[in-house]
C-alpha positions in Angstrom: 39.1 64.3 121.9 38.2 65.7 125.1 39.7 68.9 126.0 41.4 68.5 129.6 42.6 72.1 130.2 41.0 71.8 133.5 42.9 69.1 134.7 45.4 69.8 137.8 49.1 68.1 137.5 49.6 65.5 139.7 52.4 65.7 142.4 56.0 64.3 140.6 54.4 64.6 137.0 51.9 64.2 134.8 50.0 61.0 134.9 49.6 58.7 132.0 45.8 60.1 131.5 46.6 63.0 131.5 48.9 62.7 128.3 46.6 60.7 126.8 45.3 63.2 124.0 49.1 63.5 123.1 49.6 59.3 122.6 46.4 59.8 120.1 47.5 63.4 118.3 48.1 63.6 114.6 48.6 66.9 114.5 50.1 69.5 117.0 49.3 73.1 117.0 51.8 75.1 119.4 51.9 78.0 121.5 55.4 79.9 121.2 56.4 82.2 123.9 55.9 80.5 127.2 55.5 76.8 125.6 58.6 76.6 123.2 60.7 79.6 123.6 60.8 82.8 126.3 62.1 85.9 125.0 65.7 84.4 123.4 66.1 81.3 124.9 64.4 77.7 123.8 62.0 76.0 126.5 63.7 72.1 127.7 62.1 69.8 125.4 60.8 71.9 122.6 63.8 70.9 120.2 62.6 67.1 120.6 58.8 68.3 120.6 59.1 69.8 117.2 61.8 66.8 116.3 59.0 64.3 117.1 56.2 66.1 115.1 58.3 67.2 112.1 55.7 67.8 109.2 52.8 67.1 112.0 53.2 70.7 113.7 52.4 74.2 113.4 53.5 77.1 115.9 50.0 79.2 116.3 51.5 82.6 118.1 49.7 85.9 119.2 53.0 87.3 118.1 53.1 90.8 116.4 56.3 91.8 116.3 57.9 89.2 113.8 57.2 87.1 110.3 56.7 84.0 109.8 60.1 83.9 107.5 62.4 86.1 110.5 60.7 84.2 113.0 62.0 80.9 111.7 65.1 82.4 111.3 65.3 83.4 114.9 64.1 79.8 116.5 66.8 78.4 113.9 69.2 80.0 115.9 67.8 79.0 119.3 67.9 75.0 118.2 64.3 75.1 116.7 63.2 74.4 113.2 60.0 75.3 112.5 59.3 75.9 108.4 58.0 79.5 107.7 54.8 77.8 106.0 53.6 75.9 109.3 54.4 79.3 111.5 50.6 81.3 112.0 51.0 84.6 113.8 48.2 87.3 114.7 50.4 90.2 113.7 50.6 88.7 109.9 47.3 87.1 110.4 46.1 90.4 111.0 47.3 92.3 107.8 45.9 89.5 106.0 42.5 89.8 106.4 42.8 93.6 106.2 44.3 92.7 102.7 41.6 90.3 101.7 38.6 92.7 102.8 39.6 96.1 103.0 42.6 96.3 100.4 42.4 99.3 99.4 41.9 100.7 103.2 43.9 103.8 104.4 45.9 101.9 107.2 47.3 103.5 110.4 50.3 100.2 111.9 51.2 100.8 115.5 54.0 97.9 115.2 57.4 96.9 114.5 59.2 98.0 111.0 59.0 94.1 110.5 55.1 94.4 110.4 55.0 98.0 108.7 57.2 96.7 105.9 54.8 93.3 105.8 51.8 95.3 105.2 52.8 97.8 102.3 54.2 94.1 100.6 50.5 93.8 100.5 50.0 96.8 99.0 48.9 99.5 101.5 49.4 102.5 101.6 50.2 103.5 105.8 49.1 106.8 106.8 50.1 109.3 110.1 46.4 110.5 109.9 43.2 110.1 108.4 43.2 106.5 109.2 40.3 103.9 107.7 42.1 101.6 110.1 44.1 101.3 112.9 45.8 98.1 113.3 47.5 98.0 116.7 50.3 95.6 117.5 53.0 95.3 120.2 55.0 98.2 119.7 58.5 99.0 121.6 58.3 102.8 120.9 54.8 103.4 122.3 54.7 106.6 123.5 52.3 109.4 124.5 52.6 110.8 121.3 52.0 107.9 119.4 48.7 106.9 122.4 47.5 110.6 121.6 47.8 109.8 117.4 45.9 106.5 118.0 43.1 108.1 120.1 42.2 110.9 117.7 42.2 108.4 115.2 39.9 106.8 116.7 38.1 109.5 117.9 37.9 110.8 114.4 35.7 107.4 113.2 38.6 105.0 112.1 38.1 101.5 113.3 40.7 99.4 115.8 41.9 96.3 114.8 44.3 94.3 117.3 46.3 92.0 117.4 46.2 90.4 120.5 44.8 91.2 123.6 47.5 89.8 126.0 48.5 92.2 128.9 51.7 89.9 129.3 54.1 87.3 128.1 56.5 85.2 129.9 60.1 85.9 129.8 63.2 84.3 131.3 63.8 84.1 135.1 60.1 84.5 136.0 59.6 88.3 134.8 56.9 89.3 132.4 57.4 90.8 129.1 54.2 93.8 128.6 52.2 92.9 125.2 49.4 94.3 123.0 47.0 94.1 125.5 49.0 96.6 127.7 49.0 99.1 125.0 45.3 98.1 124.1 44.2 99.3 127.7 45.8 102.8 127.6 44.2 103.7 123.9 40.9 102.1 124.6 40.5 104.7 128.3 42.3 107.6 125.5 40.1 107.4 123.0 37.0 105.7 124.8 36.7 103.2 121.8 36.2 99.6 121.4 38.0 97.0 119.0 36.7 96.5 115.6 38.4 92.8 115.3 40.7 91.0 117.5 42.6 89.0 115.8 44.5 86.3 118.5 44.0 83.9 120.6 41.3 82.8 121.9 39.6 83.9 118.9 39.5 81.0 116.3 40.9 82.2 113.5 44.7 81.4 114.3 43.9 78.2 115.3 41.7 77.6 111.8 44.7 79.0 110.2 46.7 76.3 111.9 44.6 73.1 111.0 44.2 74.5 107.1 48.0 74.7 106.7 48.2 70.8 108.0 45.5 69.9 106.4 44.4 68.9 110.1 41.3 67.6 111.7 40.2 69.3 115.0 39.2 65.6 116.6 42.6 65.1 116.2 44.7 68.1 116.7 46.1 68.8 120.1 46.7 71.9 121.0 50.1 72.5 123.2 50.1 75.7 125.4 50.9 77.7 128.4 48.1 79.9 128.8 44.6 78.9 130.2 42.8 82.3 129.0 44.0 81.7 125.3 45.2 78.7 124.4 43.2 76.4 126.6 40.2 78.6 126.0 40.4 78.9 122.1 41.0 75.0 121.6 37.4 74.2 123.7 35.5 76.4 121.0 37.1 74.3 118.4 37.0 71.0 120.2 40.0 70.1 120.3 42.3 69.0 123.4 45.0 70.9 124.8 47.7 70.1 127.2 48.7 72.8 129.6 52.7 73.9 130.5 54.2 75.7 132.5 53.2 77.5 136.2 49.3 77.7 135.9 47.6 75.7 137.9 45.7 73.5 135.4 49.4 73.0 133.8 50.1 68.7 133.6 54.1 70.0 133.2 56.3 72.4 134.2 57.7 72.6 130.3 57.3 70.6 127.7 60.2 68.4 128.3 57.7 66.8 130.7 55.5 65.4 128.1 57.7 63.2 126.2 57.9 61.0 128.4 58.1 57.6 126.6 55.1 56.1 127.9 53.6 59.0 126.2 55.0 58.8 122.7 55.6 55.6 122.1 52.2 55.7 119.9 52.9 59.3 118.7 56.3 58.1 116.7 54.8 55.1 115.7 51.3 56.5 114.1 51.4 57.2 110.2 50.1 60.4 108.5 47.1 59.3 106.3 47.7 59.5 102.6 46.1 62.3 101.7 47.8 64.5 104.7 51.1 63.3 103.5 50.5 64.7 100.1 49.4 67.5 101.4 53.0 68.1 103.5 55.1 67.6 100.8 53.3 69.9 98.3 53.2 72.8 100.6 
C-alpha cells in the first residue's frame, strides 16, 4: 500500500481515494491520544472503529504513564474495548527491552508509580543515584529537584533512555497536554547529554511490536493517526499506509468518525481474516 500521509482533505470530507487504503486494510494499528481518546473523553467514531476491527486492531501509543492492563481498564470506562494483549505502549515497551538486555542494570524511572511498580515486576532494582540507566517518562511531579537528580546522573556516565519524544499531546477543547519531550528538553540543556534509545514513535519498534501481536503484514496494515511527525512518519519507514485525523493539514478527517463512512467499509466488514491469522487471534 501506498502511504498517503501527504494527502490534503478535501472540502466537505474525505474523498473515496483517499480512504482507499482503509477499504483494503486487514489490520489496523492505532494511535491513542488525539485519534481515539483526548485526555478522559473518547474521540466520535472510535467506539465503532475498534467495533469494526475487533480482533483486526492494536492501539500503538507513545504513552508512558499507564499499562497496557490499567489502560484497558480506563478506555473500558470511556466506551472502548481494546484487549490488554493488542495495547503496545513506549512506557512498557521501554522497560522491556531494558529487561531483555540490561536485566540486571541499576535503573533510575523518572515516571508514574504505574511504570515504577511495572519495572521492579521485571525485576529491577530502581535506584536515587548511581544510575546504569535512566529511563525518562512523562512524569507529573517533575520538578527541579528531580531535573537536577537526572542531570548528575547523567553527568556522572549513566545512559538516557526515553520514552517518547513528544513535546505535546492533544487534550479536550483545543489545549495541549506537555509530554516526555517537554521534560526531555530541560534535562538534555541540564546535563548537556544526548539520548541513549528513544523508544516511541516514529521509531519502528512500537509499530513492529504492533504487527507481531496480530500476526500482521506491513502491505496490509494501515496505520490510523493524528500526528504527521510520528505516526505518519514511522508508518513510511515501514511501508505501510496511514490515514491522518484530526486538525493537521495533511488530516483526510476531522476524527475518525469521518472514516467510516460506508462507501469506505463496506469491503472492510466484509473481508475475512486468513486462516492462519485467525488462529493466531484466538490463541493469544
Amino acid at each position: 500500500m501506498k502511504n498517503i500521509a501527504s494527502k490534503t482533505r478535501a472540502p466537505g470530507g474525505p474523498a473515496a481515494a483517499d480512504l482507499a487504503p482503509l477499504a483494503q486494510a486487514r489490520h489496523l494499528l492505532l494511535d491513542l491520544d488525539g485519534t481515539l481518546v483526548r485526555q478522559n473523553e473518547a474521540i466520535d467514531g472510535a467506539a465503532e472503529l475498534l467495533e469494526r476491527f475487533e480482533g483486526r486492531f492494536a492501539i500503538v501509543s507513545n504513552n508512558s504513564t499507564h499499562t497496557a492492563q490499567g489502560l484497558a481498564l480506563r478506555l473500558r470506562r470511556l466506551g472502548l474495548r481494546a484487549p490488554p494483549e493488542r495495547i503496545v505502549l513506549a512506557g512498557e515497551l521501554a522497560v522491556s527491552l531494558l529487561a531483555r538486555q540490561h536485566p540486571t542494570a541499576r535503573l533510575m524511572v523518572v515516571g508514574t508509580p504505574a511504570l515504577q511498580r511495572h519495572a521492579r515486576a521485571l525485576g529491577f532494582r530502581l535506584v536515587a543515584s548511581e544510575a546504569e540507566f535512566v529511563l525518562l517518562a512523562l512524569d507529573m511531579r517533575f520538578s527541579h529537584a528531580r531535573l537536577g537528580a537526572v542531570a548528575n546522573e547523567l553527568l556522572r556516565g549513566a545512559r538516557l533512555v526515553v520514552t517518547n519524544a513528544d513535546a505535546t499531546h492533544p487534550g479536550p477543547h483545543g489545549r495541549v497536554v506537555p509530554e516526555t519531550g517537554s521534560l526531555l528538553a530541560a534535562v538534555l540543556t541540564a546535563s548537556g547529554a544526548q539520548p541513549w534509545r528513544i523508544v516511541g514513535k516514529p521509531e519502528p519498534l512500537l509499530f513492529e511490536e504492533g504487527l507481531r501481536c496480530l500476526g500482521a503484514e506491513p502491505a496490509s496494515t494501515v496505520v490510523i493517526g493524528d500526528n504527521p511527525a510520528t505516526d505518519a512518519a514511522g508508518a513510511a519507514r515501514l511501508g505501510m499506509a496511514c490515514l491522518l485525523v484530526g486538525t493537521a493539514p495533511e488530516a483526510v478527517a476531522p476524527s475518525v468518525a469521518g472514516l467510516l463512512l460506508p462507501r469506505a467499509t463496506a469491503e472492510v466488514t466484509a473481508l475475512p481474516a486468513r486462516p492462519t491469522e485467525r488462529s493466531r487471534l484466538s490463541t493469544a
